[in-house]
C-alpha positions in Angstrom: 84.9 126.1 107.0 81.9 128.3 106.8 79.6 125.9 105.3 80.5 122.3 105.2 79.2 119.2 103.4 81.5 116.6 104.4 83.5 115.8 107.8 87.0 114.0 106.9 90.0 113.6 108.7 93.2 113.6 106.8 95.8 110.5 106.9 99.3 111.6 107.6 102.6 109.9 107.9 103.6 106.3 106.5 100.9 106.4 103.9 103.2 104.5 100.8 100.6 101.5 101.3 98.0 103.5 101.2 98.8 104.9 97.9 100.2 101.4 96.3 96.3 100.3 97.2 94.9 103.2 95.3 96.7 102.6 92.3 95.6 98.7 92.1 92.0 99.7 92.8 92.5 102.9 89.9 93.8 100.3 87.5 91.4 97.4 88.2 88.5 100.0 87.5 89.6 101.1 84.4 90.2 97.6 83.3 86.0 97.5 83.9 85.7 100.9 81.9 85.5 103.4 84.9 86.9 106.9 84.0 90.4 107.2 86.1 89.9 109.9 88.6 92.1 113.4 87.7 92.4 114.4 91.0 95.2 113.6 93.2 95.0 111.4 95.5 94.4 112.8 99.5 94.2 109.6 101.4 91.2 110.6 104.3 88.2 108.7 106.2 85.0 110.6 105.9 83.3 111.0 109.5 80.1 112.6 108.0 78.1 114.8 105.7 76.0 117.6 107.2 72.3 118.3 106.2 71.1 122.1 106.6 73.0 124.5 109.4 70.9 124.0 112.1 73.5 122.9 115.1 75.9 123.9 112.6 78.2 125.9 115.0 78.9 123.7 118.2 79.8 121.0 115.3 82.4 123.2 114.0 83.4 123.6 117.6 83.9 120.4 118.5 85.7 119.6 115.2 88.3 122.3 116.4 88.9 120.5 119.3 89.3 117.2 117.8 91.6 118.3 115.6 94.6 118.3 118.4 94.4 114.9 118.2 96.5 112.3 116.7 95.5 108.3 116.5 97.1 105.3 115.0 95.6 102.4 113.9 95.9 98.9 112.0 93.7 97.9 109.2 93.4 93.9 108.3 90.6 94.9 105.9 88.9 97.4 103.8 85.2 97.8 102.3 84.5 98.6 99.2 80.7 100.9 99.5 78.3 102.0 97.8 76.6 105.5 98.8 72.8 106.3 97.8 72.1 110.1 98.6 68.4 110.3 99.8 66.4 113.4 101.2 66.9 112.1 104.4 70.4 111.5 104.3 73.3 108.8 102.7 72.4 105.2 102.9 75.7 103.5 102.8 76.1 99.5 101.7 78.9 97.5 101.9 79.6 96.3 98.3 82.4 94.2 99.2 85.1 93.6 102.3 88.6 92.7 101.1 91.1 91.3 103.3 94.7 93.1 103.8 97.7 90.7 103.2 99.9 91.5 106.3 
């Protein structure tokens, strides 16, 4: 972790819906023509990106630290985004916000 780009935390444990959602969205994209992605699948939420390496090291620290930690959560929705990289950072817009059949 020497020089990072982008802050994510991994998604462990019952992730089988997770994965069933990925493959609807992968199959309903390449019905539009989008390329299927060739990696495999890591399900994650990214916290961040990081610009330059100023204040680079007490980030890192404090990622350490956060890393003990464990959180559970319920989702009724997700967003679909878009992301526009600028000089000045990511601009993120939500596309889209799909409700979760529970």
């Amino acid at each position: 972790m020497h020089n990072p780009r982008i802050i994510w935390c991994g998604v462990e444990g019952e992730i089988a819906q997770l994965q069933q959602l990925q493959t609807k969205v992968e199959q309903a994209c390449s019905h539009l023509g989008f390329a299927p992605e060739q990696r495999e699948f890591h399900p994650h939420l990214t916290l961040g990106r990081v610009q330059g390496k100023r204040n680079l090291q007490p980030l890192l620290d404090y990622i350490k630290i956060g890393c003990e930690l464990e959180c559970t959560f319920n989702a009724d929705s997700y967003n679909v985004y878009q992301s526009t990289l600028t000089p000045r950072g990511a601009i993120y817009s939500i596309l889209e916000s799909i409700p979760l059949r529970t």
